[in-house]
C-alpha positions as CSV (number, residue, x, y, z in Angstrom):
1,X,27.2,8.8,13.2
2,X,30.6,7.9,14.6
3,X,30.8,4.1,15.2
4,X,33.7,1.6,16.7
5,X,36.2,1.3,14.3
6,X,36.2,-2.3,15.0
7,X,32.6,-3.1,14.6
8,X,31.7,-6.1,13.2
9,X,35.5,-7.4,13.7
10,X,33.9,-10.5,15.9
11,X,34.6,-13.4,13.8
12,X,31.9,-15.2,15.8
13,X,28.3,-15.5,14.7
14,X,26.0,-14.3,17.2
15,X,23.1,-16.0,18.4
16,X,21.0,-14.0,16.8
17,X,22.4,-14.4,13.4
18,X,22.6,-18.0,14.0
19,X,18.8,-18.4,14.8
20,X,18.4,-15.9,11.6
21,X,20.2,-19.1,9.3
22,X,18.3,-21.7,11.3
23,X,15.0,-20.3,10.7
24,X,14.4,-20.2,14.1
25,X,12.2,-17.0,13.5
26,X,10.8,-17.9,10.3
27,X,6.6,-17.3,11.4
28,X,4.9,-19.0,7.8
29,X,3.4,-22.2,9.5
30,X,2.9,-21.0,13.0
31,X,-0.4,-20.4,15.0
32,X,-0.7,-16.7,15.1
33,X,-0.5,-15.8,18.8
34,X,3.2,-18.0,18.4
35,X,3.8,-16.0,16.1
36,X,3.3,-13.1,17.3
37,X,4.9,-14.2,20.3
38,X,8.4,-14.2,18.1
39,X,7.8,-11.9,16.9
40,X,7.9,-9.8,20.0
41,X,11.1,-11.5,20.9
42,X,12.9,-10.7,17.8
43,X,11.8,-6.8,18.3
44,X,13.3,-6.8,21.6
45,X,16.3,-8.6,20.3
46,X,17.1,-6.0,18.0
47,X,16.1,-3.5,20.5
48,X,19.0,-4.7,22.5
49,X,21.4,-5.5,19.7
50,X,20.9,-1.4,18.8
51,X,21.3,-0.8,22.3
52,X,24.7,-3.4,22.3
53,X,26.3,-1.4,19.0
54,X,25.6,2.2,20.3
55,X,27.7,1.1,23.8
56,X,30.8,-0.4,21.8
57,X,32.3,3.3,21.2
58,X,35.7,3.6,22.6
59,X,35.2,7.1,23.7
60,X,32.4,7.0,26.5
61,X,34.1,8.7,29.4
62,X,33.5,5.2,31.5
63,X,34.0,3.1,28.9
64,X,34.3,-0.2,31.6
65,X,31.1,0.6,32.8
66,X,29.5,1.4,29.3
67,X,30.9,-2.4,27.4
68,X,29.7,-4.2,30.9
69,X,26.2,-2.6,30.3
70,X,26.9,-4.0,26.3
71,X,27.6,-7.5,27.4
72,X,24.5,-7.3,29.7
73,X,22.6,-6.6,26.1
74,X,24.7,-9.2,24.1
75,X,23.6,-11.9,27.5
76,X,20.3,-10.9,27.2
77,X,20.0,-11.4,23.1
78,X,21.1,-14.4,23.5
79,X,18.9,-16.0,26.7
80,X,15.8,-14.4,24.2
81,X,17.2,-17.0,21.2
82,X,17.1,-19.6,23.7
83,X,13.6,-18.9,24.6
84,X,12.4,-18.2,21.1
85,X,14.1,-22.0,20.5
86,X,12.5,-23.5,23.3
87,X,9.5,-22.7,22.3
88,X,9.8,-24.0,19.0
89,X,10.5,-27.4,21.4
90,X,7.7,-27.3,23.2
91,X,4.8,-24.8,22.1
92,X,3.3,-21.8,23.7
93,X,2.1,-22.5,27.1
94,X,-1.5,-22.4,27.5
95,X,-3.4,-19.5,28.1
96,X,-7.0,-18.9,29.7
97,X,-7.7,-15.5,27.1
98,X,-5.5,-13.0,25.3
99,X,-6.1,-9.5,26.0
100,X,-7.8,-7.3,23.9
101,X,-6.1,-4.6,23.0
């Protein structure tokens, strides 16, 4: 696979990463639907963080369009942290039943 020579030249942690070091997904003590709950977030997190690296090639034919489309992926990694975080602060909301699936 041909990747951005530059990958990974960010000196910036990313939110992700950050939550990684801060245990912020770290499921041992939680309920299990919470935990469950993150870790749903965290798949879709590196959902779009795969999505993010495959759009930071310099060759795509629009390659404005293709990094705005990556920072739309990198914006959305980082409002799922928050959530992930906030529910750390306050708890799941409460709900009536969980599907069965």
């Amino acid at each position: 696979m041909t990747t951005h020579p530059e990958r990974g030249s960010d000196t910036a942690p990313s939110p992700y990463r950050v939550a990684l070091g801060d245990g912020v997904f770290d499921t041992t003590d939680l309920p299990r639907t919470l935990a469950c709950e993150l870790d749903r977030y965290e798949r879709a997190i590196l959902g779009l963080e795969a999505a993010r690296q495959a759009l930071d090639w310099p060759l795509f034919t629009d390659f404005a369009f293709a990094r705005v489309q990556g920072d739309f992926c990198a914006e959305g990694i980082g409002e799922l942290v928050q959530a992930v975080r906030d529910l750390h602060a306050t708890g799941p909301a409460p709900q009536a039943r969980l599907p069965v699936f």
